[in-house]
DSSP file (Angstrom, degrees, kcal/mol; ACC not computed):
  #  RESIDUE AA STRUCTURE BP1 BP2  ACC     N-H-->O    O-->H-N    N-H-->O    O-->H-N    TCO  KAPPA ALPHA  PHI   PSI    X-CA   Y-CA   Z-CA
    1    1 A X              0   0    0      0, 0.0     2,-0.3     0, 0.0    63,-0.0   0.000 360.0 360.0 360.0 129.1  106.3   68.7  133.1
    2    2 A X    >>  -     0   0    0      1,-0.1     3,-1.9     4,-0.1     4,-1.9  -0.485 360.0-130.4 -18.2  89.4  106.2   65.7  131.2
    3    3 A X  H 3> S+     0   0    0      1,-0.3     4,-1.1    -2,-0.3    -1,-0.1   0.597 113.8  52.8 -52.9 -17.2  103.9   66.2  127.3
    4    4 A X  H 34 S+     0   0    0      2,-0.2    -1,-0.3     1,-0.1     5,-0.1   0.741 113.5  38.8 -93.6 -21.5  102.0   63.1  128.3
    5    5 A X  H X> S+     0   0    0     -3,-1.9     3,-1.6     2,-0.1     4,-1.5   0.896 113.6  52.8 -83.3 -34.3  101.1   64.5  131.7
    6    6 A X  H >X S+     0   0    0     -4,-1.9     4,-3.2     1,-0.3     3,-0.7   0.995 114.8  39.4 -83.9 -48.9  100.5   67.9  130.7
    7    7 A X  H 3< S+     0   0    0     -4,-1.1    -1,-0.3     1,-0.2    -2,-0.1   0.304 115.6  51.3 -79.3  29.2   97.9   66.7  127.8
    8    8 A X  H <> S+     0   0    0     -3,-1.6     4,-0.9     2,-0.1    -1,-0.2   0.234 116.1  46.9-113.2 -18.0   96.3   63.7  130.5
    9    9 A X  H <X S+     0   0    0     -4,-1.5     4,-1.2    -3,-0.7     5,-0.2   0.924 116.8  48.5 -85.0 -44.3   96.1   67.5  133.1
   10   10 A X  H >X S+     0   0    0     -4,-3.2     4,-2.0    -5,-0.2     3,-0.8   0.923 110.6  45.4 -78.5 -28.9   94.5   69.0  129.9
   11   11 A X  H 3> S+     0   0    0      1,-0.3     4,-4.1    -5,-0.2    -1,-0.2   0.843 107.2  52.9 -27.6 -54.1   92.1   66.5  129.2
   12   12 A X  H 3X S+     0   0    0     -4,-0.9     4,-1.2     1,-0.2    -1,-0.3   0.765 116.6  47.4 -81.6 -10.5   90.7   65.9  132.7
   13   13 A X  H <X S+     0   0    0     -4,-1.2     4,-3.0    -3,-0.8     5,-0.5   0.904 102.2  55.8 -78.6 -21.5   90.2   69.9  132.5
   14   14 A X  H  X S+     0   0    0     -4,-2.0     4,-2.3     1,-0.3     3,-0.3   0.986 119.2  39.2 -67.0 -67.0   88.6   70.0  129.1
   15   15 A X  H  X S+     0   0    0     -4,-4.1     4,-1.1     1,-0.2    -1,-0.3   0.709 106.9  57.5 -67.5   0.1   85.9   67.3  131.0
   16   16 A X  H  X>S+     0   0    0     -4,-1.2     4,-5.1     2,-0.2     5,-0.7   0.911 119.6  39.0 -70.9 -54.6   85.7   69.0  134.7
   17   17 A X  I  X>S+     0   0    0     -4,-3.0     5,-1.0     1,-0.3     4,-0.8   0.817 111.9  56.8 -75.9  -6.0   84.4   72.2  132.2
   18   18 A X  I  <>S+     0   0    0     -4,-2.3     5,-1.2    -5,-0.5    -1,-0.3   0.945 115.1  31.4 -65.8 -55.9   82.7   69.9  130.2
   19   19 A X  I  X5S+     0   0    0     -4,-1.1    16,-1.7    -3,-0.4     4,-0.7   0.982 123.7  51.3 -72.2 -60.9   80.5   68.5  133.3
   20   20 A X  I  <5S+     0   0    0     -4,-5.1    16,-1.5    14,-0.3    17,-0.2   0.881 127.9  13.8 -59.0 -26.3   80.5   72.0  135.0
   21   21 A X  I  <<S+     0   0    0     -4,-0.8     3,-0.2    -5,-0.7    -3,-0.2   0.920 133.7  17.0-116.0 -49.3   79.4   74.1  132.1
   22   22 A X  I  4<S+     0   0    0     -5,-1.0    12,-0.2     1,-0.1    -3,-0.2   0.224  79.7 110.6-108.6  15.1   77.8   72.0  129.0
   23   23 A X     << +     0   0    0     -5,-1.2     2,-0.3    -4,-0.7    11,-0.1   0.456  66.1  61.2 -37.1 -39.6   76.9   68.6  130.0
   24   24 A X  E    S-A   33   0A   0      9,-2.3     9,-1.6    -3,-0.2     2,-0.4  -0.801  72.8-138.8-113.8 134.2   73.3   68.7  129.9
   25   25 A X  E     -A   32   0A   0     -2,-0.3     7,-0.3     7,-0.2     2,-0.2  -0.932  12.6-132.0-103.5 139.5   71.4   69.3  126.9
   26   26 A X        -     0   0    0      5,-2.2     5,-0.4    -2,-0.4     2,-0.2  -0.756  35.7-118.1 -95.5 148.3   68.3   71.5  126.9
   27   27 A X  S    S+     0   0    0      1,-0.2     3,-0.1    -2,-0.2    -1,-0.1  -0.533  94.2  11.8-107.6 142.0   65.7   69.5  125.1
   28   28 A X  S    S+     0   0    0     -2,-0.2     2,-0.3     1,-0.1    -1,-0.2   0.022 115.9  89.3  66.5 -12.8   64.2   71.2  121.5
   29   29 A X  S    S-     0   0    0     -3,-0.2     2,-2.1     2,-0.1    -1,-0.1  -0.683  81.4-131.1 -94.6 137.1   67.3   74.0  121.8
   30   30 A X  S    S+     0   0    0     -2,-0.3     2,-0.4    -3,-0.1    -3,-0.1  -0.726  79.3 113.3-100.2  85.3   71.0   73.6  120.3
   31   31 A X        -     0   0    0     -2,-2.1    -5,-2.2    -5,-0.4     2,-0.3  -0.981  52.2-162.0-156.2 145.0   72.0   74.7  123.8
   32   32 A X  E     -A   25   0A   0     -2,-0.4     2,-0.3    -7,-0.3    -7,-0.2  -0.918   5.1-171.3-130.4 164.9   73.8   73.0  126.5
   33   33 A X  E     -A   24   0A   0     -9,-1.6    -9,-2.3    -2,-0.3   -10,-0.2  -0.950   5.9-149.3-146.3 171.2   74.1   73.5  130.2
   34   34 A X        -     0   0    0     -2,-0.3   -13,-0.3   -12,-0.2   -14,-0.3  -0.596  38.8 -84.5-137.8-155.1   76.1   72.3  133.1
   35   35 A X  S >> S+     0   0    0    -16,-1.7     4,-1.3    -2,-0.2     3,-1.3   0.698 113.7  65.5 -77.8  -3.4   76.2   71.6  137.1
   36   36 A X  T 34 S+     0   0    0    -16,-1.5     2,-3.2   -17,-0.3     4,-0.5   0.650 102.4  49.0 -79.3-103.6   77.3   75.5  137.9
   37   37 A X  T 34 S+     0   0    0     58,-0.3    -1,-0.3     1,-0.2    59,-0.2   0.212 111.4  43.7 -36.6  -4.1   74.3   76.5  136.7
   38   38 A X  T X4 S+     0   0    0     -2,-3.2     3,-4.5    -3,-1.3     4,-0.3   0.720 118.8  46.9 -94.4 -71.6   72.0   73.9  138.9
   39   39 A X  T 3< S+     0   0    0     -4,-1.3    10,-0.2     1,-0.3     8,-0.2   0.639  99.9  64.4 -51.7  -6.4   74.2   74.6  142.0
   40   40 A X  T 3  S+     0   0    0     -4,-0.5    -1,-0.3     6,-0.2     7,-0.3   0.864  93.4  71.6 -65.1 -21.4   74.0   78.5  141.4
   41   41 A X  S <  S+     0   0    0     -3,-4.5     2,-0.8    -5,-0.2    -1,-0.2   0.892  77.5  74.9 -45.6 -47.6   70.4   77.5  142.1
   42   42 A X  S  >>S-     0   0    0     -4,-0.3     5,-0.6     1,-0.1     4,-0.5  -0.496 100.4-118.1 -79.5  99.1   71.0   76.9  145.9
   43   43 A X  T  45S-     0   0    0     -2,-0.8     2,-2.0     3,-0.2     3,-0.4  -0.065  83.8 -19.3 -40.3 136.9   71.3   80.8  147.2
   44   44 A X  T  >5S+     0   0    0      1,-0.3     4,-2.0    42,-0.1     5,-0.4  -0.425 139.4  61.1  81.2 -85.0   75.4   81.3  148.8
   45   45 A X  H  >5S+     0   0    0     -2,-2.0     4,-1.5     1,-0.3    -1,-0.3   0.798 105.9  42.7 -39.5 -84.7   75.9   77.6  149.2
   46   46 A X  H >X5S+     0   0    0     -4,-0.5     4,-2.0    -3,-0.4     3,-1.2   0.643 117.1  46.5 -54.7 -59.4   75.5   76.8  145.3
   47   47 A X  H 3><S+     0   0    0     -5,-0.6     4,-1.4     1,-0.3     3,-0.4   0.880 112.5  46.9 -66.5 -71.0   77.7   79.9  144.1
   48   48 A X  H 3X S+     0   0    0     -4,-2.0     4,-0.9     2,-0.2    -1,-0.3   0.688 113.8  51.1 -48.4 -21.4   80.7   79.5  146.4
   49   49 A X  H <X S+     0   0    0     -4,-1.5     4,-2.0    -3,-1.2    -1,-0.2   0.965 112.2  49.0 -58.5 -62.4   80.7   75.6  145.5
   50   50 A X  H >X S+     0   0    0     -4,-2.0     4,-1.3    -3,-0.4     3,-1.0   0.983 109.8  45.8 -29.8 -78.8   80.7   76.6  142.0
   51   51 A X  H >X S+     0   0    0     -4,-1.4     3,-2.0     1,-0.3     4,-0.5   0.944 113.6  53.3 -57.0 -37.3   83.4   79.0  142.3
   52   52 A X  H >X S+     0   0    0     -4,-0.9     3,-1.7    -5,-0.3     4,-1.5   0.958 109.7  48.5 -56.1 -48.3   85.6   76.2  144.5
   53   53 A X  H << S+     0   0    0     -4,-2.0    -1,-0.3    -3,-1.0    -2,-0.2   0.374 111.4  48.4-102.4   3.2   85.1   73.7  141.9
   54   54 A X  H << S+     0   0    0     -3,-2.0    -1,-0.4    -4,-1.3    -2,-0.2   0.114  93.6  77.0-117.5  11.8   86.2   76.0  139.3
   55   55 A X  H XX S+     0   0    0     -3,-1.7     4,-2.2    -4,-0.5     3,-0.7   0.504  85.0  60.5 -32.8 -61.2   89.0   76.9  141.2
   56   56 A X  H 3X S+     0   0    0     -4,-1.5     4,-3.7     1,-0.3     5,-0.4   0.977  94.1  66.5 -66.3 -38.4   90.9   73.6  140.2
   57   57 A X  H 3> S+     0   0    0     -4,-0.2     4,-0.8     1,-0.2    -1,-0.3   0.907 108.4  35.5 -47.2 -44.0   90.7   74.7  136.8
   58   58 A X  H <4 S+     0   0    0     -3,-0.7    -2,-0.2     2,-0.2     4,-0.2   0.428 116.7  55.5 -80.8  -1.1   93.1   77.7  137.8
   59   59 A X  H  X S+     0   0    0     -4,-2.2     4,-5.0    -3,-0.2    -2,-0.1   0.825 109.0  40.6   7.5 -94.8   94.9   75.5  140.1
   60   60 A X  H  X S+     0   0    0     -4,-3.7     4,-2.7    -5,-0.4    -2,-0.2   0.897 121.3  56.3 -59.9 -38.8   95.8   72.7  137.3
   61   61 A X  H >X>S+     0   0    0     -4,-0.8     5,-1.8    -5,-0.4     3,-0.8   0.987 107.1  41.8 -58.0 -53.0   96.3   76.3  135.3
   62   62 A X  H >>5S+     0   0    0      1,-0.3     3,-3.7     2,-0.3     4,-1.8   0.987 116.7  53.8 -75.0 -60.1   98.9   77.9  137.8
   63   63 A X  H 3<5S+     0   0    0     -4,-5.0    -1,-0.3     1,-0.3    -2,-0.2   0.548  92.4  64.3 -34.4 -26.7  100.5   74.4  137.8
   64   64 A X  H <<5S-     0   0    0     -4,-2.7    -1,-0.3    -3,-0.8    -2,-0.3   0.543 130.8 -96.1 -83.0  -9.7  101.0   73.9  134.1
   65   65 A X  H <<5 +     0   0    0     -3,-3.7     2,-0.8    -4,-0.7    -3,-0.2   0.759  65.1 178.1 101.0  30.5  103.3   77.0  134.7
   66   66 A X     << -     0   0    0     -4,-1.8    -1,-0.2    -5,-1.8     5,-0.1  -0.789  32.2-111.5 -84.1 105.7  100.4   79.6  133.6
   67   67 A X        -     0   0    0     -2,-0.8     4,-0.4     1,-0.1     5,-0.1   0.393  24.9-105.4 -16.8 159.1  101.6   83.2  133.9
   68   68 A X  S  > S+     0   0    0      2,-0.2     4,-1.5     3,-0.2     5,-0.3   0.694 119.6  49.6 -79.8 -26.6  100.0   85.8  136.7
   69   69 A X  H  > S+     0   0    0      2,-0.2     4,-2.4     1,-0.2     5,-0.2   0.953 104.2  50.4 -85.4 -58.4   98.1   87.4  133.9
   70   70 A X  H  > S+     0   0    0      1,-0.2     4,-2.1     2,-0.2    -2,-0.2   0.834 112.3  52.8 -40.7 -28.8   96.7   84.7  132.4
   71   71 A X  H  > S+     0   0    0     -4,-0.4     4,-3.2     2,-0.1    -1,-0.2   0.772 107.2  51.8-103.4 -10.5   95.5   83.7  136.0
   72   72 A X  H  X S+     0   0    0     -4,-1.5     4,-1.4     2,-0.2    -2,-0.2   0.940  99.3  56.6 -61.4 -37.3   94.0   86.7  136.5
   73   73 A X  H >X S+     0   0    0     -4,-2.4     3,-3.0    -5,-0.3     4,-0.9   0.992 115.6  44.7 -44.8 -79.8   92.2   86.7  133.5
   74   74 A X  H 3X S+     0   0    0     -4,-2.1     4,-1.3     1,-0.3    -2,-0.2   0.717 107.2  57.1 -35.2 -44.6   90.8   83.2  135.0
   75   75 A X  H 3X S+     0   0    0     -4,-3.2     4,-1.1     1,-0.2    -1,-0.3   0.770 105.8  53.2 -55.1 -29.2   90.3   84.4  138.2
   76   76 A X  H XX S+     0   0    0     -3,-3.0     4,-2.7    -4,-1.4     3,-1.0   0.915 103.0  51.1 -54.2 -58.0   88.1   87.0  136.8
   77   77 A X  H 3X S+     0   0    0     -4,-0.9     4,-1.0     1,-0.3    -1,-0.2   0.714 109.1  53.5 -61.6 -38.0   85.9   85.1  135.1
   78   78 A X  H 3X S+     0   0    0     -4,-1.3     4,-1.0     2,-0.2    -1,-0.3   0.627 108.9  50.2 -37.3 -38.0   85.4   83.1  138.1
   79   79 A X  H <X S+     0   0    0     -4,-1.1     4,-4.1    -3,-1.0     3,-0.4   0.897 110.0  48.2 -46.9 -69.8   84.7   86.0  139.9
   80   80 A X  H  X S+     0   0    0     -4,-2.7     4,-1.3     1,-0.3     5,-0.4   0.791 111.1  49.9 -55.4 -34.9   82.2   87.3  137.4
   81   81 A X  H  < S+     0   0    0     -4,-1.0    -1,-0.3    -5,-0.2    -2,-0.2   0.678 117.6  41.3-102.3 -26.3   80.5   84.1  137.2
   82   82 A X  H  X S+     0   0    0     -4,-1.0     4,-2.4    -3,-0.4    -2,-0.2   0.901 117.6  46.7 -53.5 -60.4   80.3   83.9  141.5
   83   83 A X  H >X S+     0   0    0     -4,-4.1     3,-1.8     2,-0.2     4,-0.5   0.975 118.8  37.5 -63.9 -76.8   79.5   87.6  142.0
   84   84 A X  H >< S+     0   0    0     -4,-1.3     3,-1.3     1,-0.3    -3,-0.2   0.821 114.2  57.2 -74.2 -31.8   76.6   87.9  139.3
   85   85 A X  H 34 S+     0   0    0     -5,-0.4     7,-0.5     6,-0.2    -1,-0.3   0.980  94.4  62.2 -38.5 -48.9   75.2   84.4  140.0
   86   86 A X  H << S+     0   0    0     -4,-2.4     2,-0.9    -3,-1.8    -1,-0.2   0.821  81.4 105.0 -55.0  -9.4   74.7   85.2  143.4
   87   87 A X  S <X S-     0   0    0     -3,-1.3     4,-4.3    -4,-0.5     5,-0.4  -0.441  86.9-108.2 -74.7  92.1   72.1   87.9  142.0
   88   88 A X  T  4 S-     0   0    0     -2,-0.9     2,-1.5     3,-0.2     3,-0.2   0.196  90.9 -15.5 -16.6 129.6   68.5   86.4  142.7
   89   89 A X  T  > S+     0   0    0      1,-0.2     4,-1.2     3,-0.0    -1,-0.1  -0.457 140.1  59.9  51.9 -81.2   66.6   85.2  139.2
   90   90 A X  H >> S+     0   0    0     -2,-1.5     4,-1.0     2,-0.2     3,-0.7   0.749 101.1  46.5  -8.8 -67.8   69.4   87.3  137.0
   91   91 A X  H >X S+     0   0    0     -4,-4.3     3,-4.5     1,-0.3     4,-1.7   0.976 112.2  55.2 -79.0 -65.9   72.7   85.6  138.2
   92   92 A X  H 3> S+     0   0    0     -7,-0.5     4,-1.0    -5,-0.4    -1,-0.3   0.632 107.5  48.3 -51.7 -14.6   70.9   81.9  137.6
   93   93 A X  H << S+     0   0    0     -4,-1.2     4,-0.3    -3,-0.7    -1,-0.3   0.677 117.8  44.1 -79.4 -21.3   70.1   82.8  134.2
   94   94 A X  H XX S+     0   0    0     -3,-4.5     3,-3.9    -4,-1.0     4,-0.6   0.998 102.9  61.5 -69.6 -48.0   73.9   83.9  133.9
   95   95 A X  H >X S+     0   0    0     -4,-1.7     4,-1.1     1,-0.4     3,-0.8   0.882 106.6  42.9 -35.5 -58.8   75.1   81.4  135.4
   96   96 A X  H 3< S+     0   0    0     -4,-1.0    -1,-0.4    -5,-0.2    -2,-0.2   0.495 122.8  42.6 -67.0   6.1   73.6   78.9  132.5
   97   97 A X  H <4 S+     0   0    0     -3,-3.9    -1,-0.2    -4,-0.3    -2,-0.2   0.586 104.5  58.5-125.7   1.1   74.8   81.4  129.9
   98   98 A X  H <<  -     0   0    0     -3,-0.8     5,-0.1    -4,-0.6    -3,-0.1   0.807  68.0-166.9-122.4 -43.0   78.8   82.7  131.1
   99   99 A X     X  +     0   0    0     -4,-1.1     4,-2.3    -5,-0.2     5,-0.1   0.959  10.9 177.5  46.3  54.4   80.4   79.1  131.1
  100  100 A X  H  > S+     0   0    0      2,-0.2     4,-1.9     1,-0.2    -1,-0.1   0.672  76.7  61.6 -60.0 -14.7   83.5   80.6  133.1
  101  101 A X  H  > S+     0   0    0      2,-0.2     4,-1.7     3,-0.1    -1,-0.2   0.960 104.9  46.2 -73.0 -62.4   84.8   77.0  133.1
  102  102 A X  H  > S+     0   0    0    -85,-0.3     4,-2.5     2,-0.2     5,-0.2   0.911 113.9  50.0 -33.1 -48.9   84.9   77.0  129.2
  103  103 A X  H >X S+     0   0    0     -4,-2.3     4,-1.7     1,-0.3     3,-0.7   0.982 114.5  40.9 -48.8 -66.2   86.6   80.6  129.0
  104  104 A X  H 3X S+     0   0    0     -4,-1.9     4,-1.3     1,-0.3    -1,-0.3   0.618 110.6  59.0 -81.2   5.4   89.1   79.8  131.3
  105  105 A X  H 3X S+     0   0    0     -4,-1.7     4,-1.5     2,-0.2     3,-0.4   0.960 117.5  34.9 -62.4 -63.2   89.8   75.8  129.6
  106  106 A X  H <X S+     0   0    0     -4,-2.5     4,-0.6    -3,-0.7    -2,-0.2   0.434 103.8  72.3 -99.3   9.1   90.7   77.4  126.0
  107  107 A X  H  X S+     0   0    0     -4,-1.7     4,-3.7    -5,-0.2     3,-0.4   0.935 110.2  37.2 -69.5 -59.9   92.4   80.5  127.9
  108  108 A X  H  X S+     0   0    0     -4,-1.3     4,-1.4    -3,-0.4    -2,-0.3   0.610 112.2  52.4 -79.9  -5.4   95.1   77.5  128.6
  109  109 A X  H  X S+     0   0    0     -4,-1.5     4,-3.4     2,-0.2     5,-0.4   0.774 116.4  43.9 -74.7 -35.2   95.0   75.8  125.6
  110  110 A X  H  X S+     0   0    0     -4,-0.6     4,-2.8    -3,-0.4    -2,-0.3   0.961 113.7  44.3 -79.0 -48.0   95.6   79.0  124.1
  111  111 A X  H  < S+     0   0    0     -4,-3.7    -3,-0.2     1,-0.2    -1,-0.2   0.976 117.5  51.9 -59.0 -33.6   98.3   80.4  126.4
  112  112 A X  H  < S+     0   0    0     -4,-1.4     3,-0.3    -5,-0.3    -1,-0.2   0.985 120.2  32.2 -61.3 -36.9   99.9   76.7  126.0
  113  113 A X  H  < S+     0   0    0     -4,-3.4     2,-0.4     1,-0.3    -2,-0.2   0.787 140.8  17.1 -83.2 -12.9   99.7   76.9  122.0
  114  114 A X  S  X S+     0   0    0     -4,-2.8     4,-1.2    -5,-0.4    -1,-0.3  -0.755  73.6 164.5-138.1  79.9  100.4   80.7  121.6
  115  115 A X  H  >  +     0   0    0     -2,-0.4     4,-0.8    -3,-0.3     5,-0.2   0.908  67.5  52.3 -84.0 -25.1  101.7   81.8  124.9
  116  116 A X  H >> S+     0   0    0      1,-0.2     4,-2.3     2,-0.2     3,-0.8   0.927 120.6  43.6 -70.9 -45.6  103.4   85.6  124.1
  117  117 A X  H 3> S+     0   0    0      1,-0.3     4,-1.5     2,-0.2     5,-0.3   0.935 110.0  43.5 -76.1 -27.7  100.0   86.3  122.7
  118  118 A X  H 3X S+     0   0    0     -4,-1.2     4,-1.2    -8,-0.2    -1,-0.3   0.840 115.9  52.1 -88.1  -0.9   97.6   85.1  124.8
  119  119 A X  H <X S+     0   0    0     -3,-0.8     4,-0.7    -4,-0.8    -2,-0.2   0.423 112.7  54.4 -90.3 -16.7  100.2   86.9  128.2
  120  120 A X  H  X S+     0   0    0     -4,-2.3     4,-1.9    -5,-0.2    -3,-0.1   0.931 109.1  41.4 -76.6 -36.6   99.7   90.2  125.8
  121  121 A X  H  X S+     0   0    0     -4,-1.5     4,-2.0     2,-0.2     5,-0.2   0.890 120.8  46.7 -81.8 -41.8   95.6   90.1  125.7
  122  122 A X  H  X S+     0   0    0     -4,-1.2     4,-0.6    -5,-0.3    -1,-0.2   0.796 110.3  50.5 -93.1  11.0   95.8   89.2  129.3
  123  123 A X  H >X S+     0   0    0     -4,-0.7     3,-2.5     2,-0.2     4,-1.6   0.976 111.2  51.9 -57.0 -52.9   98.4   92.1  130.2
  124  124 A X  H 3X S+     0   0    0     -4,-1.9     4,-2.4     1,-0.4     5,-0.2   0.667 111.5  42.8 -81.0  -8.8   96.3   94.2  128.6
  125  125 A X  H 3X S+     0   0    0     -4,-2.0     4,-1.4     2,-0.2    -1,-0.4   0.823 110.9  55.3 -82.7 -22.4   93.2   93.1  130.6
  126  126 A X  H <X S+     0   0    0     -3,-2.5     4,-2.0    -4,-0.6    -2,-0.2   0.905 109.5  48.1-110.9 -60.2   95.1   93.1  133.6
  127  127 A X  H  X S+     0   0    0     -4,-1.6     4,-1.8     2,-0.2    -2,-0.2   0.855 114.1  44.6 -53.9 -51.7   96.1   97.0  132.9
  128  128 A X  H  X S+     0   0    0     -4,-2.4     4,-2.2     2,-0.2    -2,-0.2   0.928 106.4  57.9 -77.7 -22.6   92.8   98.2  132.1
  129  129 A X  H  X S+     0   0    0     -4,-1.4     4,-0.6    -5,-0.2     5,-0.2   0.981 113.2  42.1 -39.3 -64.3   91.3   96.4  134.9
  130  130 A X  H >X S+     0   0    0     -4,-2.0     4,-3.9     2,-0.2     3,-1.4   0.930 108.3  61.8 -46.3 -60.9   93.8   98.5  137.1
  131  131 A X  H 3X S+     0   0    0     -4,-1.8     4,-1.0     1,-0.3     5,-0.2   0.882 107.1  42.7 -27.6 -87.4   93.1  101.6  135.2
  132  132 A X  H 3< S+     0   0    0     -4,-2.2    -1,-0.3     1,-0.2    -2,-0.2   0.120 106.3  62.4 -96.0  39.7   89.7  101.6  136.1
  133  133 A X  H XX S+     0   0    0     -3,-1.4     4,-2.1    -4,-0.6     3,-1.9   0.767 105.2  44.1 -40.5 -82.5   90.4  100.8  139.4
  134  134 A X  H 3X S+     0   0    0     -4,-3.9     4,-1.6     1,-0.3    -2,-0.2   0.712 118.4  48.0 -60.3 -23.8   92.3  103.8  139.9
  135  135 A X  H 3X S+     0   0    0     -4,-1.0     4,-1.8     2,-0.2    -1,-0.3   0.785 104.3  56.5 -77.0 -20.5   89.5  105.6  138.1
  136  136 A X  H <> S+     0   0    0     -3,-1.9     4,-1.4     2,-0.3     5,-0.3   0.818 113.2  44.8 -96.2 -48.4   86.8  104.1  140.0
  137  137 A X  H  X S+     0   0    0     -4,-2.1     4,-3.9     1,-0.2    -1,-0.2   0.929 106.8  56.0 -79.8 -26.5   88.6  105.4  143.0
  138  138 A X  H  X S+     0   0    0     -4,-1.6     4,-3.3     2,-0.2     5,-0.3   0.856 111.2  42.0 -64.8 -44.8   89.2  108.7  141.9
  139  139 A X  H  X S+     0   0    0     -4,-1.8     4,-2.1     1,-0.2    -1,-0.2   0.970 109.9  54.7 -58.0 -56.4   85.6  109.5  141.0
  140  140 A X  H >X S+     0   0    0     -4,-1.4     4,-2.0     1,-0.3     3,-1.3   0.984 114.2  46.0 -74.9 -64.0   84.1  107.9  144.2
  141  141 A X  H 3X S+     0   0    0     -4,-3.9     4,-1.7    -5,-0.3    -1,-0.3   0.930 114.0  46.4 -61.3 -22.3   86.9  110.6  146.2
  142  142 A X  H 3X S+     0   0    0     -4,-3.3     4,-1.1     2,-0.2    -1,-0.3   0.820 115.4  48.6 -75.9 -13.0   85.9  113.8  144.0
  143  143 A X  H XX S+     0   0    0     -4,-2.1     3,-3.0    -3,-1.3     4,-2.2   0.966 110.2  52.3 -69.6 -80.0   82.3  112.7  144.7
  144  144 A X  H 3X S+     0   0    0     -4,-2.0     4,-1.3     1,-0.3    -2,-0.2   0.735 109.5  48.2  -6.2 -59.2   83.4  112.5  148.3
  145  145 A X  H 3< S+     0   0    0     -4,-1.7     4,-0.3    -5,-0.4    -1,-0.3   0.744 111.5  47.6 -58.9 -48.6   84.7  115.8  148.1
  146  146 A X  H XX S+     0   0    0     -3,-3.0     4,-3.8    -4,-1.1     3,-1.6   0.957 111.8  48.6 -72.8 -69.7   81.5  117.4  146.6
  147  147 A X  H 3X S+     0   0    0     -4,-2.2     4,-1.8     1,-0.3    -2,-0.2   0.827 113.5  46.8 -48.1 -36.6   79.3  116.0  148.8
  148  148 A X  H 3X S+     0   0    0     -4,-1.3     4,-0.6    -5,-0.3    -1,-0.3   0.529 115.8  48.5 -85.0 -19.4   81.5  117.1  151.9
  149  149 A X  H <4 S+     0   0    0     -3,-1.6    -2,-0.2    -4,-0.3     4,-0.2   0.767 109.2  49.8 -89.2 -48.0   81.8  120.6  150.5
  150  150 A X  H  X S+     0   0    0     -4,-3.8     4,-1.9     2,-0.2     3,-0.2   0.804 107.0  56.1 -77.7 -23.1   78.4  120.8  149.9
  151  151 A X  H  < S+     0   0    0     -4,-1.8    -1,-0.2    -5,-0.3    -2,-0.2   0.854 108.0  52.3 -52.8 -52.0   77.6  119.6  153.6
  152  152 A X  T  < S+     0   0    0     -4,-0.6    -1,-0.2     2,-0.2    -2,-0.2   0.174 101.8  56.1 -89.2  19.0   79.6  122.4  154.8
  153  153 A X  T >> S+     0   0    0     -3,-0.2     4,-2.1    -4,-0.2     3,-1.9   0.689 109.6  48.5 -54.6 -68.3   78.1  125.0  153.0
  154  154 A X  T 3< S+     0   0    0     -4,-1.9    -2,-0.2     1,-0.4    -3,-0.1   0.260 111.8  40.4 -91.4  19.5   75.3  124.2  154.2
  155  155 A X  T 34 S+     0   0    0      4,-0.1    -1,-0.4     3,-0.1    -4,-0.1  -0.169 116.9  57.3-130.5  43.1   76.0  123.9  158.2
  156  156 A X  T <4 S+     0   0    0     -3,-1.9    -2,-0.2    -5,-0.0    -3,-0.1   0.114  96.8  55.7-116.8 -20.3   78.1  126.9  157.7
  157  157 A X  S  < S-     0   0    0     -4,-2.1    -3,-0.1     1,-0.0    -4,-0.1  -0.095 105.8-120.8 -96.1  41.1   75.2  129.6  156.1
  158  158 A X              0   0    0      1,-0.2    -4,-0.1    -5,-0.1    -3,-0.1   0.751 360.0 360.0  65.6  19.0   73.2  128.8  159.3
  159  159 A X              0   0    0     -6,-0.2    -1,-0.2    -5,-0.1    -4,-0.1   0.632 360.0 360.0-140.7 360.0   70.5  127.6  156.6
C-alpha cells in the first residue's frame, strides 16, 4: 500500500472514531462523547449497530496488513464495548466511558509506528486471554465434578 493511501485510510479512521466516540461535548464537563453511546441507548438494535460500525475500523485494520494479534486485541475491545453495553442502565454509562473506537484507532497508529512492540503487548494479551480460558474451563469441570459427586452421595445413602 501506497504512504499516501495508507495515511488518507488512517485519517478517515482517526474521524469514524472521532464521530463514534468523542464528537459531542457534554456542556459544563471537559468530557466528550460520541454516536456509540446514543445508539447503545436503543436496547439490541443500538449495540449490534455500534459494534458493525466499529467493525470497519478492524476491517480498514486487517487491511493495512495488521497482524492476528493486534486484531484480536481490537476485536476485544469491540466485544467488551457490545457485550457490557447491552447491560440495562450499566452498559449505557459504559458505553459513553470505554471509547473502543479510540483504543483500537491508536492500537494501529501504534502497531504502524512500533509494530514488534505493539504484536508483543498484543501476544501477550492474546496468551493470557487463552490462559484463562483454559482455566475458566477447568474450574467450571472440577465444579462439575463436585457437584455430580456430591449428587451421588446423596442418591446413593438412600438419604
Amino acid at each position: 500500500m501506497l504512504p499516501e493511501e495508507r495515511e488518507r485510510s488512517r485519517k478517515r479512521l482517526e474521524k469514524l472514531a472521532w464521530l463514534l466516540d468523542n464528537s459531542i461535548p457534554i456542556p459544563g464537563l471537559n468530557y466528550r462523547i460520541g454516536l456509540d453511546g446514543f445508539l447503545g441507548l436503543f436496547p439490541w438494535m443500538g449495540d449490534t449497530i455500534g459494534a458493525a460500525l466499529s467493525s470497519v475500523i478492524l476491517a480498514e485494520a486487517s487491511r493495512l496488513g495488521a497482524p492476528k494479534p493486534v486484531l484480536l486485541k481490537m476485536a476485544l475491545n469491540i466485544a467488551i464495548d457490545a457485550l457490557v453495553g447491552a447491560v440495562p442502565v450499566f452498559g449505557d454509562i459504559f458505553d459513553f466511558a470505554w471509547k473502543a473506537n479510540q483504543k483500537n484507532v491508536e492500537l494501529l497508529e501504534q502497531y504502524i509506528d512500533q509494530p514488534q512492540k505493539t504484536v508483543r503487548s498484543s501476544q501477550a494479551l492474546a496468551w493470557g486471554l487463552g490462559a484463562t480460558l483454559v482455566g475458566f474451563v477447568v474450574f467450571i469441570g472440577f465444579l462439575s465434578f463436585l457437584i455430580m459427586k456430591g449428587l451421588w452421595g446423596l442418591a446413593t445413602s438412600g438419604g
